[in-house]
C-alpha positions as CSV (number, residue, x, y, z in Angstrom):
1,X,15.4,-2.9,9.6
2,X,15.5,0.1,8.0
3,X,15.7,-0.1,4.0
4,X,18.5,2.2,3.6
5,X,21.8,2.1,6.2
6,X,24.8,4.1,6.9
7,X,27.9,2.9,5.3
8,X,31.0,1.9,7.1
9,X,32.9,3.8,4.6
10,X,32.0,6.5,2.2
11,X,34.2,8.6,-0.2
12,X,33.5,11.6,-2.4
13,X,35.2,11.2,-5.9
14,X,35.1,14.4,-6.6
15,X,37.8,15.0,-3.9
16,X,41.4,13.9,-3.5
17,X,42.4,11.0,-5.8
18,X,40.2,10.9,-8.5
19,X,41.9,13.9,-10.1
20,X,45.4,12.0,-10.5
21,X,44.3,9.0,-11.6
22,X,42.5,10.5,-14.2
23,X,45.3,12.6,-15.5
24,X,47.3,8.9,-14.9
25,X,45.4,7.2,-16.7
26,X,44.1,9.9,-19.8
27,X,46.7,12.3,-20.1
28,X,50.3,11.7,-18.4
29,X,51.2,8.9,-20.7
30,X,50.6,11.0,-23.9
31,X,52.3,13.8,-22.5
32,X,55.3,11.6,-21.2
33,X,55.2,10.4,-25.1
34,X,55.0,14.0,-26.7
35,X,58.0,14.8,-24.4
36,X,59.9,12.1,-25.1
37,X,59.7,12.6,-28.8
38,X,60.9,16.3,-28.5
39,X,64.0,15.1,-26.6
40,X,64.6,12.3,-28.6
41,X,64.7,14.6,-31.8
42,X,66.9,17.7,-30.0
43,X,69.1,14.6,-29.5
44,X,69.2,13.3,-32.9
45,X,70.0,16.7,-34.4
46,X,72.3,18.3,-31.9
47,X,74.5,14.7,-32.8
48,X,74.0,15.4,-36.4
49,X,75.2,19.5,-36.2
50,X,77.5,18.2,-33.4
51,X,76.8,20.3,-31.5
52,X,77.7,19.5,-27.6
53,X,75.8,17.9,-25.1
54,X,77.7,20.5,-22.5
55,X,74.8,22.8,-22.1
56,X,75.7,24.8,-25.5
57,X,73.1,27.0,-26.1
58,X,71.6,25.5,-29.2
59,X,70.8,22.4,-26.9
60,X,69.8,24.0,-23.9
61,X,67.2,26.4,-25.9
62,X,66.0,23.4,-28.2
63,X,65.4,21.1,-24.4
64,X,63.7,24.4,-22.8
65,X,61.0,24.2,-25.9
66,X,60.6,20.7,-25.1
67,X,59.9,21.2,-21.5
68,X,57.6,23.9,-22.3
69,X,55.7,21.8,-24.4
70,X,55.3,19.2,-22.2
71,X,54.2,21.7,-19.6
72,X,51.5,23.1,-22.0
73,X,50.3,19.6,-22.7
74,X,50.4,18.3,-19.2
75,X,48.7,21.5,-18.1
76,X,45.9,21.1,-20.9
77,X,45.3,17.3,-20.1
78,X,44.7,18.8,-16.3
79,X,41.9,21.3,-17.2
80,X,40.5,18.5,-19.4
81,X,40.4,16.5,-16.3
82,X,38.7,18.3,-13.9
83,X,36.4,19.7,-16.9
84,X,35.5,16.1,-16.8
85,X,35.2,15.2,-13.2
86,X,33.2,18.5,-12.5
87,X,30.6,17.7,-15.2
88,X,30.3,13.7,-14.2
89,X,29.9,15.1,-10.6
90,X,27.2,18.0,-11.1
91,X,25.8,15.1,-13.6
92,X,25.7,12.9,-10.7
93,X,24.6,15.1,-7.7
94,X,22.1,16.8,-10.4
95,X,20.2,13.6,-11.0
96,X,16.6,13.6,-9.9
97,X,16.5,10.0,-9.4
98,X,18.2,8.1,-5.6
99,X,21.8,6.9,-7.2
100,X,24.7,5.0,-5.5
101,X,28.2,4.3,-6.9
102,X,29.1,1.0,-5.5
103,X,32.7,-0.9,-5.6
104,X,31.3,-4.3,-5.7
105,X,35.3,-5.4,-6.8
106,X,35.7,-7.5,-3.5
107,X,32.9,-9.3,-3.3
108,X,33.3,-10.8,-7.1
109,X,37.1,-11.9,-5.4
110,X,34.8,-13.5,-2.6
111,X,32.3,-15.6,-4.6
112,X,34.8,-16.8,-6.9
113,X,36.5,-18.3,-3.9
114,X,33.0,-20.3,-2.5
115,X,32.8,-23.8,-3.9
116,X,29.3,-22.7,-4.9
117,X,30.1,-20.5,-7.2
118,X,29.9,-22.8,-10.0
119,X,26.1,-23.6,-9.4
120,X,24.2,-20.8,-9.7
121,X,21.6,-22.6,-7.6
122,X,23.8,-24.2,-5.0
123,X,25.1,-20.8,-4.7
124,X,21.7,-19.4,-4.2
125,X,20.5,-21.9,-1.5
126,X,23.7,-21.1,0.1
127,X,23.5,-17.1,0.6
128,X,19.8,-17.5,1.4
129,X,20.3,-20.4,4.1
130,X,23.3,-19.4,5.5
131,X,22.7,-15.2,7.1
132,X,26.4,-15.4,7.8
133,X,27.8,-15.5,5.0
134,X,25.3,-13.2,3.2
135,X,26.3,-10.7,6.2
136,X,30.1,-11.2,5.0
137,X,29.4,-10.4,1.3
138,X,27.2,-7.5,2.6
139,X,30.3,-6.1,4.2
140,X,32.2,-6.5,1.2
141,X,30.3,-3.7,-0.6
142,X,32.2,-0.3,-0.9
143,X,30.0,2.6,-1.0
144,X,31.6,5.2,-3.4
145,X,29.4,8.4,-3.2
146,X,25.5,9.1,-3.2
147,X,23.5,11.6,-4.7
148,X,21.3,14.1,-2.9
149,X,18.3,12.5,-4.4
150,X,19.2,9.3,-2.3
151,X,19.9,11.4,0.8
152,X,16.4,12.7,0.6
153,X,14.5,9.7,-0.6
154,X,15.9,7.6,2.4
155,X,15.6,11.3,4.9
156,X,19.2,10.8,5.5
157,X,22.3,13.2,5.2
158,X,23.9,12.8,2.0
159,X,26.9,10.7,2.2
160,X,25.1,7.8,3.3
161,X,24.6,4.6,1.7
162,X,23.0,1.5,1.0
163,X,24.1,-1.1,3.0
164,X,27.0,-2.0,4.9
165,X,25.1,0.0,7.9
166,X,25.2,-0.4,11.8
167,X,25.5,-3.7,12.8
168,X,22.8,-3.4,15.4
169,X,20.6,-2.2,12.4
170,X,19.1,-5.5,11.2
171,X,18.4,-6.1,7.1
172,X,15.0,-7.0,6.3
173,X,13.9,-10.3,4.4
174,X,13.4,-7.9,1.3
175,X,16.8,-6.3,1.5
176,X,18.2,-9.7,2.2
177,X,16.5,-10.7,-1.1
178,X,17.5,-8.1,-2.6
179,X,21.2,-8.6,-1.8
180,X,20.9,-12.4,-3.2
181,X,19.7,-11.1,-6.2
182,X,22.7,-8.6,-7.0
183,X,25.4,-11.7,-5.6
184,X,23.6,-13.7,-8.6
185,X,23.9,-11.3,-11.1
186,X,27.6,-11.1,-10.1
187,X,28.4,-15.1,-10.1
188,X,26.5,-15.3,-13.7
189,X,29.0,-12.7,-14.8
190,X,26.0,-9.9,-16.0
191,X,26.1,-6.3,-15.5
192,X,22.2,-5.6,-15.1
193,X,19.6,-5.9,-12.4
194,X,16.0,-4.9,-12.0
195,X,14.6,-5.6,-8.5
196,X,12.0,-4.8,-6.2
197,X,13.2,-3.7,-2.4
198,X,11.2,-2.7,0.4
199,X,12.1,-1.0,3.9
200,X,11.4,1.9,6.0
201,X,13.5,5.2,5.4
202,X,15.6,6.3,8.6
203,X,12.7,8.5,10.3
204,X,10.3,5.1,10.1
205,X,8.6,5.6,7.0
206,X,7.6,2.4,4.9
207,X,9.3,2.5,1.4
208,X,8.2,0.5,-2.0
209,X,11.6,0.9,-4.1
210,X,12.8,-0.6,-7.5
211,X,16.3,-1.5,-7.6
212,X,18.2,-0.9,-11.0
213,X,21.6,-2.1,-10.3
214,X,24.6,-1.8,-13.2
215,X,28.3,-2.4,-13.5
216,X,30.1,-0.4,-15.8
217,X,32.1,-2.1,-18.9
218,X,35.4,-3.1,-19.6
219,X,37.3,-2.4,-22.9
220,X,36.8,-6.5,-23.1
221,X,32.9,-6.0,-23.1
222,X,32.9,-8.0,-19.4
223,X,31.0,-6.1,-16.3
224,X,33.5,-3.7,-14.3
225,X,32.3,-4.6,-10.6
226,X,34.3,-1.6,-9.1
227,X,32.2,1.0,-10.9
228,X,28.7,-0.1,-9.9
229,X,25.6,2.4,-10.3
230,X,23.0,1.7,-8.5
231,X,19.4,3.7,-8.9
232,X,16.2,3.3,-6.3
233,X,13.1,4.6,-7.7
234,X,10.3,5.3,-4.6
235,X,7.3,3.4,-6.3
236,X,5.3,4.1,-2.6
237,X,2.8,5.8,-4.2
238,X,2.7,3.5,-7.1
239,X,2.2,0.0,-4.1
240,X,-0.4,1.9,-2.0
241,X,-2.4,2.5,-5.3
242,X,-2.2,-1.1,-6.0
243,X,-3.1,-2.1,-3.3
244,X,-6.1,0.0,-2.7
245,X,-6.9,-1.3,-6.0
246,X,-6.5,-4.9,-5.1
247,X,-8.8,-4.3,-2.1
248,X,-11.4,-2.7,-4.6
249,X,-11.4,-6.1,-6.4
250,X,-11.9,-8.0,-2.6
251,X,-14.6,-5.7,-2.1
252,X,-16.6,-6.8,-5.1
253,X,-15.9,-10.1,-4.7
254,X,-17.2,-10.1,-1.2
255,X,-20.1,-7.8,-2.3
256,X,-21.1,-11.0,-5.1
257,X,-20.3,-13.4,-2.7
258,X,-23.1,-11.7,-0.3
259,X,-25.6,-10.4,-2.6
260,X,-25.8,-14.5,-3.8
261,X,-26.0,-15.5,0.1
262,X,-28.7,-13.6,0.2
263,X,-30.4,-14.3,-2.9
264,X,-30.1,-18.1,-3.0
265,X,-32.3,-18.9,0.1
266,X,-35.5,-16.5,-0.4
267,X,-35.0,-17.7,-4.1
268,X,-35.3,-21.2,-3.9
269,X,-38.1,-20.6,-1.7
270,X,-40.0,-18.6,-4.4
271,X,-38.9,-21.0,-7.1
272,X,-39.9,-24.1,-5.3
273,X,-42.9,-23.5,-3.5
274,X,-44.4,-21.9,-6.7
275,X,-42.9,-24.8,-9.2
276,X,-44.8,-27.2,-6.4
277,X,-48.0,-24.7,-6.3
278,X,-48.4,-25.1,-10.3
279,X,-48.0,-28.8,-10.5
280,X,-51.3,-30.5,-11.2
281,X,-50.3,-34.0,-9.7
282,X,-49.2,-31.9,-6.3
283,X,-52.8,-32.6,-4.5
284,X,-52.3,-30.1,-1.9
285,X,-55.1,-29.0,0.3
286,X,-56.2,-25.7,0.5
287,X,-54.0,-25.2,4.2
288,X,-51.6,-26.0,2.7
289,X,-51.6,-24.1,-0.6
290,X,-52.2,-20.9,2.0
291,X,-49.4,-21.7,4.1
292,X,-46.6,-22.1,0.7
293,X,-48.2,-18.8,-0.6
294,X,-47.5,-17.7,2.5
295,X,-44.1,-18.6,2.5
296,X,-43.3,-17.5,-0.8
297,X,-45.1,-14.4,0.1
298,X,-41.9,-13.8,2.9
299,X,-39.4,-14.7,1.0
300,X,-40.2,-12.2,-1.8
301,X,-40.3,-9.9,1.2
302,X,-36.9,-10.7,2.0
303,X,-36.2,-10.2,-1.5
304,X,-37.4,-6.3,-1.7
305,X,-35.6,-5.8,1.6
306,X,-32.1,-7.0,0.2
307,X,-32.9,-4.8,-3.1
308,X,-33.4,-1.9,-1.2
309,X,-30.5,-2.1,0.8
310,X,-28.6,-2.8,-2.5
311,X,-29.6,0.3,-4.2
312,X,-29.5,2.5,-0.9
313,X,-25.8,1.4,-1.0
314,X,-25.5,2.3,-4.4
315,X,-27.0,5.8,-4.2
316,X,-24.8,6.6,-0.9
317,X,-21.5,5.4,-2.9
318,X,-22.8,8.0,-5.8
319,X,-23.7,10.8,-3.6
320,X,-27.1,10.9,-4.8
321,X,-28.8,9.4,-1.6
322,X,-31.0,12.3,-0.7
323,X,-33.2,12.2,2.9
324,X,-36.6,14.0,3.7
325,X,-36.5,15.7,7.2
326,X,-39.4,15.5,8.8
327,X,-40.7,14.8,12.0
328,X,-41.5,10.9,12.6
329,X,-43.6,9.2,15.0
330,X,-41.0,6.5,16.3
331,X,-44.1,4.3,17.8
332,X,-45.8,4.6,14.5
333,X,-42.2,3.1,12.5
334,X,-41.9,0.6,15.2
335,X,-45.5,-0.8,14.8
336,X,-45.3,-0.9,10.8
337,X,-41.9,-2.7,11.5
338,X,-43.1,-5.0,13.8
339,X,-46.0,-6.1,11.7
340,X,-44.4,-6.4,8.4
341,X,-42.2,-8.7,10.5
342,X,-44.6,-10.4,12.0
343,X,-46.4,-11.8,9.0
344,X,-43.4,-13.9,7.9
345,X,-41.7,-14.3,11.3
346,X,-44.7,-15.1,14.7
347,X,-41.3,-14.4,17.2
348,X,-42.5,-12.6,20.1
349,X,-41.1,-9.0,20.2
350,X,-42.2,-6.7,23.4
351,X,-42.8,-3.3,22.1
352,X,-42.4,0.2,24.3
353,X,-42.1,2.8,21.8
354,X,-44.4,5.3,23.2
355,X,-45.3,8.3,21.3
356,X,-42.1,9.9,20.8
357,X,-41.0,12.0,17.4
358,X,-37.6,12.5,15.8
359,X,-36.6,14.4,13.0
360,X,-35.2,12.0,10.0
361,X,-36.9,10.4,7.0
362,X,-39.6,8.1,7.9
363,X,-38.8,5.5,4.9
364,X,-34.9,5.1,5.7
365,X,-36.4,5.1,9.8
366,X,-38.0,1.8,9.0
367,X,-35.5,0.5,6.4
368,X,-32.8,1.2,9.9
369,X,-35.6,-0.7,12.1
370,X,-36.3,-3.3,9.7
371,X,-32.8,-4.1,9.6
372,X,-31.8,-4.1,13.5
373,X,-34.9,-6.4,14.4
374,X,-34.3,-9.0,11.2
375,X,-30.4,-8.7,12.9
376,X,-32.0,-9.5,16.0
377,X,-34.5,-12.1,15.2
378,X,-31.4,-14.2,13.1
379,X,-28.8,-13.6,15.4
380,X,-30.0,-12.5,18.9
381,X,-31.7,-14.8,21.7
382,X,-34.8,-16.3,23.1
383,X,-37.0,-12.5,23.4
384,X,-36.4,-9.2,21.7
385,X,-37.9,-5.9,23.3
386,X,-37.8,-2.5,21.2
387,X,-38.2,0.9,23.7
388,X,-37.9,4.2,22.5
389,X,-36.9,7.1,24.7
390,X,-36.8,10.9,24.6
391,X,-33.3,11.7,26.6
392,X,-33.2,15.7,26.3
393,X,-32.1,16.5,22.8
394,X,-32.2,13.2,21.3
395,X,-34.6,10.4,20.9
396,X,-33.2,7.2,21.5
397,X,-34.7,3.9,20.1
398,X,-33.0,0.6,21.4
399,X,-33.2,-3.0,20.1
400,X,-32.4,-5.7,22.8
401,X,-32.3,-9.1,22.8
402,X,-30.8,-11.9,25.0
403,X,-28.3,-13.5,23.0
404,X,-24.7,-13.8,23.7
405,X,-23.6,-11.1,21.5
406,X,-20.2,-10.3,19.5
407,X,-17.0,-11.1,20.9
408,X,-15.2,-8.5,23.4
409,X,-13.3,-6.4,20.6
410,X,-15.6,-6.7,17.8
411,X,-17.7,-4.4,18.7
412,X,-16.9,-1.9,15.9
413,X,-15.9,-4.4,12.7
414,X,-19.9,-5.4,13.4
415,X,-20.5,-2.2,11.0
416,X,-18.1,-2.6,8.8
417,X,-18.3,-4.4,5.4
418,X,-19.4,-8.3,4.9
419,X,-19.0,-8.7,8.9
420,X,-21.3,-11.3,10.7
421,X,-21.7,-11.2,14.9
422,X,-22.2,-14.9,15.4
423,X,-19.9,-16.1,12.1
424,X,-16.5,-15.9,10.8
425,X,-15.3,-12.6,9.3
426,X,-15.5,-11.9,5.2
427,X,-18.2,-14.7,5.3
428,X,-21.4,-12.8,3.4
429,X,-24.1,-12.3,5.6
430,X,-27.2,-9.8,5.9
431,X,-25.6,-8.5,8.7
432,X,-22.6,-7.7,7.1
433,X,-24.6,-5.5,4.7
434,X,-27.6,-4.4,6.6
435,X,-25.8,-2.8,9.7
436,X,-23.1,-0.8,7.8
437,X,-25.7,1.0,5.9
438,X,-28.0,1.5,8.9
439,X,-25.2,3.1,10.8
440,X,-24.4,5.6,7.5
441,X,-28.4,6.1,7.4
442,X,-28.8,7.5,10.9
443,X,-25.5,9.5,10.5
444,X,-26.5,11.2,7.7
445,X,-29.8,11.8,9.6
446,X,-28.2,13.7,12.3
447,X,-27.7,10.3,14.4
448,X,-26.1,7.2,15.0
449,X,-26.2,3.8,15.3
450,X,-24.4,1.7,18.2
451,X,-23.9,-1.4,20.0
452,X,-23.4,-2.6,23.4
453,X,-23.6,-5.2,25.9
454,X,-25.3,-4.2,29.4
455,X,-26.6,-6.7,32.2
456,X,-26.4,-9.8,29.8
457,X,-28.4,-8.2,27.1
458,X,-27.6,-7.2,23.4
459,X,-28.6,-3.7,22.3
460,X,-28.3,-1.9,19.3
461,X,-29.5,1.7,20.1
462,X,-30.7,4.7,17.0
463,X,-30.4,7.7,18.2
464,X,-32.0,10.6,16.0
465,X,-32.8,14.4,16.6
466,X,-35.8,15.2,19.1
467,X,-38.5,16.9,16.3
468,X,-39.2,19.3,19.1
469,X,-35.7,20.6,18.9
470,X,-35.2,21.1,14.8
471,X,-34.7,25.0,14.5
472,X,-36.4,24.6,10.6
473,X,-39.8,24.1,12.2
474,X,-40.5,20.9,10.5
475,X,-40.0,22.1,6.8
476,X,-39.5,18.6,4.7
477,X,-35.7,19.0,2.4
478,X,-33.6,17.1,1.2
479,X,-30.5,16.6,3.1
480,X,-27.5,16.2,1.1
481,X,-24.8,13.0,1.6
482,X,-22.0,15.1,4.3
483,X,-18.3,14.0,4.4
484,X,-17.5,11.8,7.2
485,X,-15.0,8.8,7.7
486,X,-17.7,5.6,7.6
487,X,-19.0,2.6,6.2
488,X,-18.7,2.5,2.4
489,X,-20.1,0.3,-0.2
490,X,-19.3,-0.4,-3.6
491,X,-22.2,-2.0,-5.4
């Protein structure tokens, strides 16, 4: 539904009607006084001089006067009238907030007529249960005039209104609430309402809105509901902040709830296998005191890989992650890879890198390697194979594996933040960290990171700048963080 709909009826109060009443109820009855008081007394002393009531002169000059005074008066409460109407109105239309003047007369008749009325919360689970009648007191409402503000807040031509719209227009659960919330205020007999209200505008557009709705007073001190103001402040701005803010504080919490997934396991491996090492009573044989320190050897590995992912995420999110551009021997990375791997982790992995060189930074080459092989090792299949290609320009460097992969349509969230392939989304992970940075550490090397599934097989493919084809002729700089739409962490 669209927030803000066309009325069924809309009147300008500045034009016909308004004027007379006002003089009706303002001026005419102390000018009928004034000229009442002049007759009376030309009456009193014509009887007194008896003088005629014939049309002697005397008379007829003293009634003239009379009538000319009541003309001057009559004409002076007129100019104070529309002095007054022309100032509300240019007041009104002036206004740089969305305003509505709202007859809201009928529907206080209406409620006071439902049996409900006298429970405020019988009443309540009535309007909000029952659409129908809700619709009826909806229709009730008599839209009075709007501001220009409100005609360009809603992108509608002024005139328009708040409710009471096409029928085929349908009202939103908020405006529905909204509604309920103004019928309240009306059966408690109050004049004052602050409420929240979202739509969209009439060209589509979402709208965040606060709702300040108030009756004008009676000389009793009790709420006029035929003079109703109601004012809509767009707080759009003020929702998308929020909420950007409120995804901030998801972010961390993920971030915590990833960095101690991480932690715990290599951790506990460190802290028990050396609490177990140090124990005197242990009587472990030297195998086996090799194989813990082993062990505990891998698992602080695992350690300094997680650290240096955390503070490559760190530096990217400052825009102080600088790169060397070099040219790298991508067998060479592969190899040093492959063995760091291999002394915590005896998984076969078929190597073809062959002796092809990229430009990039050969540190953040491995830490992108590193990362796409421990992905593959955790979550791929029974063999991994690593090839590395020279295709023209580029230099492409593939990880395969034979597992069954992400799910058809996850293929891009893989990258994105505190995403696992084989596990439910927002559960922490490595994988959830490791690949989003990889993929921002071969973009800002001049590459890319991407995924695929081809003839049953898994690959994750880097794809970097051929070194033959760098027109700097090798010279090592530092490449500066570029803009791009990616993966972002805040750590």
């Amino acid at each position: 539904m669209r927030l803000l709909a066309a009325p069924k009826r809309s009147v300008n109060p500045a034009k016909a009607n308004e004027l007379p009443w006002l003089v009706a109820s303002r001026g005419l009855p102390l000018t009928v006084a004034l000229g009442s008081v002049v007759v009376m007394v030309a009456a009193t002393v014509a009887t007194l001089l008896g003088i005629s009531w014939d049309g002697s002169l005397p008379f007829a000059a003293v009634l003239i006067v009379g009538l000319v005074l009541v003309s001057l008066r009559l004409r002076r409460e007129i100019a104070q009238c529309r002095t007054f109407t022309r100032r509300r109105q240019n007041t009104f239309n002036g206004a740089p907030v969305a305003l509505w003047e709202e007859d809201f007369s009928a529907v206080a008749t209406w409620l006071r007529t439902l049996p409900e009325s006298s429970s405020p919360s019988r009443l309540r689970s009535l309007l909000a249960a029952n659409s129908t009648t809700l619709d009826h007191g909806i229709s009730l409402i008599r839209v009075v005039s709007v501001n220009p503000a409100a005609a360009r807040m809603i992108h509608l031509d002024e005139g328009k209104a708040l409710f009471g719209g096409d029928p085929a227009d349908p009202i939103t659960t908020e405006v529905r609430l909204a509604v309920i919330e103004q019928l309240m205020t009306i059966a408690r007999g109050q004049g004052d309402l602050k409420v929240g209200i979202s739509g969209t505008t009439w060209s589509g557009e979402r709208i965040d809105a606060i709702l300040y709705w108030r009756a004008a007073r009676g000389d009793t001190g009790e709420a006029d509901y035929s003079k109703v103001v109601v004012a809509v402040v767009d707080i759009s701005e003020q929702a998308a902040t929020e909420k950007r803010l409120q995804a901030v504080a998801e972010s961390k919490r993920q971030l915590i709830a990833s960095i101690s997934h991480e932690l715990r396991t290599p951790l506990t491996s460190v802290v028990g296998y050396t609490q177990l090492l140090l124990a005197p009573e242990s009587g472990l044989s030297a195998s086996e005191r090799r194989e813990m320190l082993s062990l505990v050897a891998a698992s602080a590995q695992d350690l300094s890989f997680i650290v240096e992912d955390l503070v490559t995420a760190a530096r990217y999110e400052s825009k102080s992650l600088g790169l060397s551009c070099v040219p790298v021997n991508v067998g060479a990375q592969v190899a040093q890879v492959v063995a760091q791997v291999h002394a915590t982790d005896a998984h076969p992995i078929e190597v073809n890198a062959g002796s092809a060189e990229a430009m990039g930074d050969p540190a953040r080459v491995r830490q992108v390697l590193r990362n796409l092989v421990v992905n593959a090792l955790r979550y791929g299949g029974e063999w991994i194979r690593i090839t590395a290609t020279k295709d023209g320009p580029i230099v492409r460097l593939a990880i395969s594996d034979n597992g069954d992969g992400v799910p058809p349509g996850d293929e891009q969230r893989i990258f994105d933040a505190y995403e696992r392939g084989q596990g439910e989304p927002q559960q922490p992970g490595s994988m959830g960290l490791g690949l989003g940075i990889s993929r921002d550490l071969a973009r800002l090397m001049g590459g890319d990171l991407t995924y695929r599934r081809h003839n049953a097989e898994t690959i994750l493919e880097l794809t970097l700048p051929a070194a033959e084809n760098d027109p700097r002729d090798h010279v090592s700089e530092t490449v500066p963080k570029p803009e791009f739409a990616g993966h972002s962490i805040s750590a």
